[in-house]
N, C-alpha and C positions, 0 to 999 in steps of 0.2 A: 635273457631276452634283452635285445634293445629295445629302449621305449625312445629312442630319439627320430625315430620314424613317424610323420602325421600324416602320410600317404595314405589313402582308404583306396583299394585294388579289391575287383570284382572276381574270381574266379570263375569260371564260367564250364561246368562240367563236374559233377561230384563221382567222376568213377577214380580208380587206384591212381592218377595221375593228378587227377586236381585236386585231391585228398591231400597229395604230397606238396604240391604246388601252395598251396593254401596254410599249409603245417612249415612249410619251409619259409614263407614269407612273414607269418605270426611271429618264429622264434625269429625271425630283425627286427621285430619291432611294429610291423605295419598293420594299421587297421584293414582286414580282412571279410570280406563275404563270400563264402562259398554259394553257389548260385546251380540247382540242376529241375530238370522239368518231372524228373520220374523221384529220385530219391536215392540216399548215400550208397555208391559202393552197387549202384544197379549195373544193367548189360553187363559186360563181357568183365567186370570185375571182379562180379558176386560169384560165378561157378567154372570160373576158368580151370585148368587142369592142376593150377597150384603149383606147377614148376618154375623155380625160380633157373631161367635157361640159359645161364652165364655162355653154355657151349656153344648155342647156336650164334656161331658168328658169319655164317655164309649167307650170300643174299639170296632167296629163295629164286632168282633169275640164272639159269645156268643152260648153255649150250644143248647138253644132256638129256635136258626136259622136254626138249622138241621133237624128238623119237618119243616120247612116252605120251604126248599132248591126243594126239588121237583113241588115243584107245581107254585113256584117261577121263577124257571130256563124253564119249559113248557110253558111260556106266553109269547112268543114275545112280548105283550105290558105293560107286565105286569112290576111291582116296579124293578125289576131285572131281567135282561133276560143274557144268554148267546150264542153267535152265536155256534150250532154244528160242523161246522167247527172249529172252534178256542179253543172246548173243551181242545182237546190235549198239545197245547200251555198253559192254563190255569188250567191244574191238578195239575202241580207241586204247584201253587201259592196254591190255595183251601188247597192241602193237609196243608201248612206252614199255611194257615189260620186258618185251624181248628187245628194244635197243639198249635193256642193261647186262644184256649175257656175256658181250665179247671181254675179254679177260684181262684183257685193261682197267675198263670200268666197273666189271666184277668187284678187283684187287681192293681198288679205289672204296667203294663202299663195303669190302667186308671189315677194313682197315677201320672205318668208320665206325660197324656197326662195334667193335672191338672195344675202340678207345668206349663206349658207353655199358658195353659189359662188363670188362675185366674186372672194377669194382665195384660193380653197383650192390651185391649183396653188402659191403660194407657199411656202403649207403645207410642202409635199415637197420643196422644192430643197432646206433644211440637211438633211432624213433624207437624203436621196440623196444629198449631197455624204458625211458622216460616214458611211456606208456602200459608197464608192464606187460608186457607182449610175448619178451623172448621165446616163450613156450611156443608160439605160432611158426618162430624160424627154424627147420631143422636142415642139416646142412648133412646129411649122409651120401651125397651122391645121386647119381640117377644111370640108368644103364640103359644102352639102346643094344637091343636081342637080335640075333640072326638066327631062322630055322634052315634056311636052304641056300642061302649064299656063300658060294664056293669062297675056302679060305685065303685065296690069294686076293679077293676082292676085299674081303674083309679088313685083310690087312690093309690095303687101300685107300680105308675108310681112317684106318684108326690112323696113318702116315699123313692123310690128308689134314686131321685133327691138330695131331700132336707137331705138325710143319706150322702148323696156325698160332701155336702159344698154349692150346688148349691141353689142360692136365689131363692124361687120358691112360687107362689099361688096358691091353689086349687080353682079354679071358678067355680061357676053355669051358667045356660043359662042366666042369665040376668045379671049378673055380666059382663059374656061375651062380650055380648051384645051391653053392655055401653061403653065400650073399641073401639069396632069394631061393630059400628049400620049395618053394609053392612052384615054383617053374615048372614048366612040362620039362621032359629028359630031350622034347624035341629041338630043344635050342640048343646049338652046336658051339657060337661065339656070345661074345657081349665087349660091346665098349665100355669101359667104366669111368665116369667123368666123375672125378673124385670132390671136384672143389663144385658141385652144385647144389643145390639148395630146396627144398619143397615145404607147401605147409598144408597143414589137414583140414584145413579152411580159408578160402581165402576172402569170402564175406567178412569173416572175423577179424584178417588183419585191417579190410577195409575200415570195417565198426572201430575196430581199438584207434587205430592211427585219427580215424575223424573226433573219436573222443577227446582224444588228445586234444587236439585242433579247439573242439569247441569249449574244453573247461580250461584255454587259454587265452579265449576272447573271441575266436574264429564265429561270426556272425552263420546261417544259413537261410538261405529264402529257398522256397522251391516254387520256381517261377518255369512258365515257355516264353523264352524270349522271342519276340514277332521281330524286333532292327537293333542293330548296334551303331552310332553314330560319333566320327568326335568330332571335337568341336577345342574350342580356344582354351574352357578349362578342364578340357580333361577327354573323358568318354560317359557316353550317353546310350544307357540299357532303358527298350521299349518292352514293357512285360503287360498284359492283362491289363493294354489302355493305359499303363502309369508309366513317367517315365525317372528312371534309380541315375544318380549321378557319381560319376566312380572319377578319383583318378586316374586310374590304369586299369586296364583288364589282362588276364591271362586265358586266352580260349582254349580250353582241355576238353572238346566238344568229340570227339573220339571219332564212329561211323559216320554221325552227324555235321563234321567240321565242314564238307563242300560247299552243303550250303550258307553254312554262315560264312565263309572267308568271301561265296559269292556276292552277298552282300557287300562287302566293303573291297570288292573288285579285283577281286585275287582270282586265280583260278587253280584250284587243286587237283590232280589228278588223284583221288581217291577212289580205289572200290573196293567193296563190303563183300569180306571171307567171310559167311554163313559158319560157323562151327558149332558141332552138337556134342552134348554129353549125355552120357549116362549112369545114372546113381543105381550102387549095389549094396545090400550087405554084406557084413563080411561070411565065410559060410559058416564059424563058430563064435560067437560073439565074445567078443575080450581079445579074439588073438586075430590080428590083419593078418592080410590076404597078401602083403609085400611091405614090406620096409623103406623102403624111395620110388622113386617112379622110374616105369618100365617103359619106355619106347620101341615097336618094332620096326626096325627096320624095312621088312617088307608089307607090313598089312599097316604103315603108315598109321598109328594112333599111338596113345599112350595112354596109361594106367598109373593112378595116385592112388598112395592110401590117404583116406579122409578118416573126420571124426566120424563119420554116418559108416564108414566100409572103406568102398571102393567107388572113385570114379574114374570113368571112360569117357575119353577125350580124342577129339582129332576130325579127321576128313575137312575138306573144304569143299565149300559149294557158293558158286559166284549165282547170284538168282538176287540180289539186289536186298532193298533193306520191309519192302511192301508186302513178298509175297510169302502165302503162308510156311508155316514149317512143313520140310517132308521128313519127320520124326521115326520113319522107317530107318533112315542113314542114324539113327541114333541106337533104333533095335539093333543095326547089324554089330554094332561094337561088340555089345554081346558074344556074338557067334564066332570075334576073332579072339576076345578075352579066353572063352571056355577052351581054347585050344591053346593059348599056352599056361593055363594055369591047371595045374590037377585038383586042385579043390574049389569051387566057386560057386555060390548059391544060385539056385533055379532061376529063372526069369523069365515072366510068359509075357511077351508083349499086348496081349489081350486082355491081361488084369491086370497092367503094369499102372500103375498111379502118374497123374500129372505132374507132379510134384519130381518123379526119377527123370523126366526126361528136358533136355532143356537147349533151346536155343540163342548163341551172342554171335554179336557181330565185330568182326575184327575189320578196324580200319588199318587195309594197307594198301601203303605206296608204293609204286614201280621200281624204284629203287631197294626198297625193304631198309629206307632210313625212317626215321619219324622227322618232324618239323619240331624245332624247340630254336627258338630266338625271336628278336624284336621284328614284328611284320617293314616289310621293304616303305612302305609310305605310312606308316603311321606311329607315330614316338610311342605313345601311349597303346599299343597294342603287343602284345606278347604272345606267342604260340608254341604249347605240347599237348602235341599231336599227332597221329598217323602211327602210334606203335606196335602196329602188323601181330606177332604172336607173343609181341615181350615187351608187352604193357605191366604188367607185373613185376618181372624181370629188371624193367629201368624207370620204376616208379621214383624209387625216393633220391636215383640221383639226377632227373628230370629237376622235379622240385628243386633240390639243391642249385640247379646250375639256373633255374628260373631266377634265384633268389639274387644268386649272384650278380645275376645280367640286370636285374633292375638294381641293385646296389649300387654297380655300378664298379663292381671287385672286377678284376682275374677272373674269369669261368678256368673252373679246374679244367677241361678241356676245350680244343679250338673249336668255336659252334659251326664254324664256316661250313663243314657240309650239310647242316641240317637245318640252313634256313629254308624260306617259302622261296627267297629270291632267284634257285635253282629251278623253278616252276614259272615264273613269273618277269 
């Protein structure tokens, strides 16, 4: 650790991003406050799907999607739904989304989302090691299943992959098979993305990583910040009437971040992917239900093994960050689990516990970049933020490249497409 840092930086977000931001900044040396209104490793940190998704390097904006958007947006239970009420709210963003399909600016930001996955798992093996963790990283792979997609498309998929950089296998049903014996015989392909990552808890890597953090000095408050202010020495946090004096802040504010950047006159185009999960056991206890996580290609979800079993992951629903959950789109995971697994425990959504079912909010941007660099008008203001479905994914080399940018290093990669100043 450097201790030649007397800088004190405010962190502003305690989810998998500002854990990292916070832990990256302690080991240069600088006095640190982690700062969040709910509590460590909460929203979309604590029950995400656990895939560490180095593959997905395409911007979820594609030409493609605009034949599938009607029939899509008509299904309340369907892979994506949007509330009609909240249409209005959500045309502005659509529109900015579909000005990033044409295949220019596609290239342009998958190029992007790249340079921040390729090694981000690397990122995390010394936090994980220095916090005794390793056990939380397992690196087996993950496989996205085809039941009914004819093989010349398949192939398609896997060309499009492996054109990308992305390490990829083209599997048969027994190939398959071999990998994950619980599969129904109904899966015909599988991609197999060898170099990814998953953990059977991802609260846990949260808790370990902020452990870390704090029995190295990493201060915490859990405040609601009402204004963010700077001023000549520094920046100026308003919480519960008091006002906290930081030198620098890092906003790691995740679904939350619009409004606060609103404040200090930014404008973000952010909006909040509703995703739901669902916790299972396994149906023999001691022996999982899959070994990596299973993505289907066509029923759009995916499946981790956890310490609890199994969880089901996926769909998106644009309906804002207010209204309630509709925890049904959480039942149906179930119903596409039980078809491709031959063994998988009962689940009655009638007796099903609070606790199985659960809703996070993904903040993502039109581009499918995040924000990570110095805000455009303010020295002392810093932002990672907007990490769509791979906040976990590019947790600890976020941090890393925060660290660097206030050092005042080299950032291992160029920030340039991922500032706010592309908004603004």
């Amino acid at each position: 650790m450097n201790h030649s840092n007397n800088k004190h930086i405010a962190v502003v977000g305690a989810g998998i991003i500002g854990i990292n931001c916070a832990l990256s900044l302690r080991n240069l040396g600088y006095e640190v406050t982690l700062i969040d209104k709910e509590g460590v490793g909460s929203g979309c940190s604590q029950r995400n799907a656990g895939h560490f998704a180095t593959e997905q390097v395409f911007p979820l904006a594609e030409a493609g999607l605009l034949l599938q958007l009607p029939k899509l947006l008509l299904d309340p239970l369907g892979p994506m739904a949007l509330s009609p009420s909240y249409f209005p709210k959500a045309l502005p963003w659509f529109l900015r989304f579909m000005a990033n399909m044409p295949s220019k600016i596609r290239n342009k930001n998958s190029e992007a989302i790249k340079a921040l996955n390729k090694n981000a798992i690397d990122y995390y093996k010394p936090l994980l090691k220095d916090a005794n963790a390793e056990h939380l990283l397992t690196t087996d792979g993950s496989l996205l299943v085809f039941e009914d997609t004819p093989y010349d498309e398949v192939k398609r998929h896997w060309q499009h992959y492996h054109g990308a950089g992305v390490s990829v296998e083209l599997l048969n049903r027994q190939q398959t098979l071999a990998l994950e014996p619980n599969l129904s015989g109904k899966i015909n392909h599988a991609l197999y993305f060898t170099d990814v990552g998953h953990t059977a808890s991802p609260a846990a890597i949260c808790d370990a990583l902020a452990e870390s953090a704090f029995a190295k000095g990493v201060h915490y408050q859990q405040l609601e910040i009402s204004n963010i202010s700077d001023n000549k020495d520094g920046v100026t946090i308003t919480a519960n009437e008091q006002s906290y004096q930081f030198d620098q802040i890092v906003i790691a504010t995740g679904a939350w971040s619009k409004a606060v950047l609103a404040q200090l006159g930014y404008k973000l185009p952010l909006e909040v992917e509703r995703g739901y999960s669902l916790d299972i056991a396994d149906k023999q206890e001691g022996t999982p239900s899959l070994n990596r996580p299973v993505a289907s290609a066509e029923r759009k979800f995916i499946m981790t093994p956890m310490q609890h079993g199994l969880r089901l992951s996926g769909t998106v629903e644009f309906a804002g960050l207010k209204q309630k959950p509709n925890y049904k789109r959480a039942d149906l995971l179930f119903q596409h689990a039980n078809k491709m697994l031959d063994e998988i425990s009962d689940f009655d959504p009638k007796s099903a516990s609070d606790e199985q079912r659960w809703l996070g909010f993904r903040p993502s941007l039109p581009d499918s970049l995040p924000v990570i660099g110095r805000a455009p008008n303010h020295d002392n203001i810093f932002c990672a933020l907007g990490h769509q479905h791979l906040g976990l994914t590019q947790g600890a080399i976020t941090g890393a490249l925060i660290g660097q940018l206030i050092q005042g290093e080299k950032t291992d990669i160029d920030l340039s497409p991922y500032s706010l100043a592309r908004f603004n």
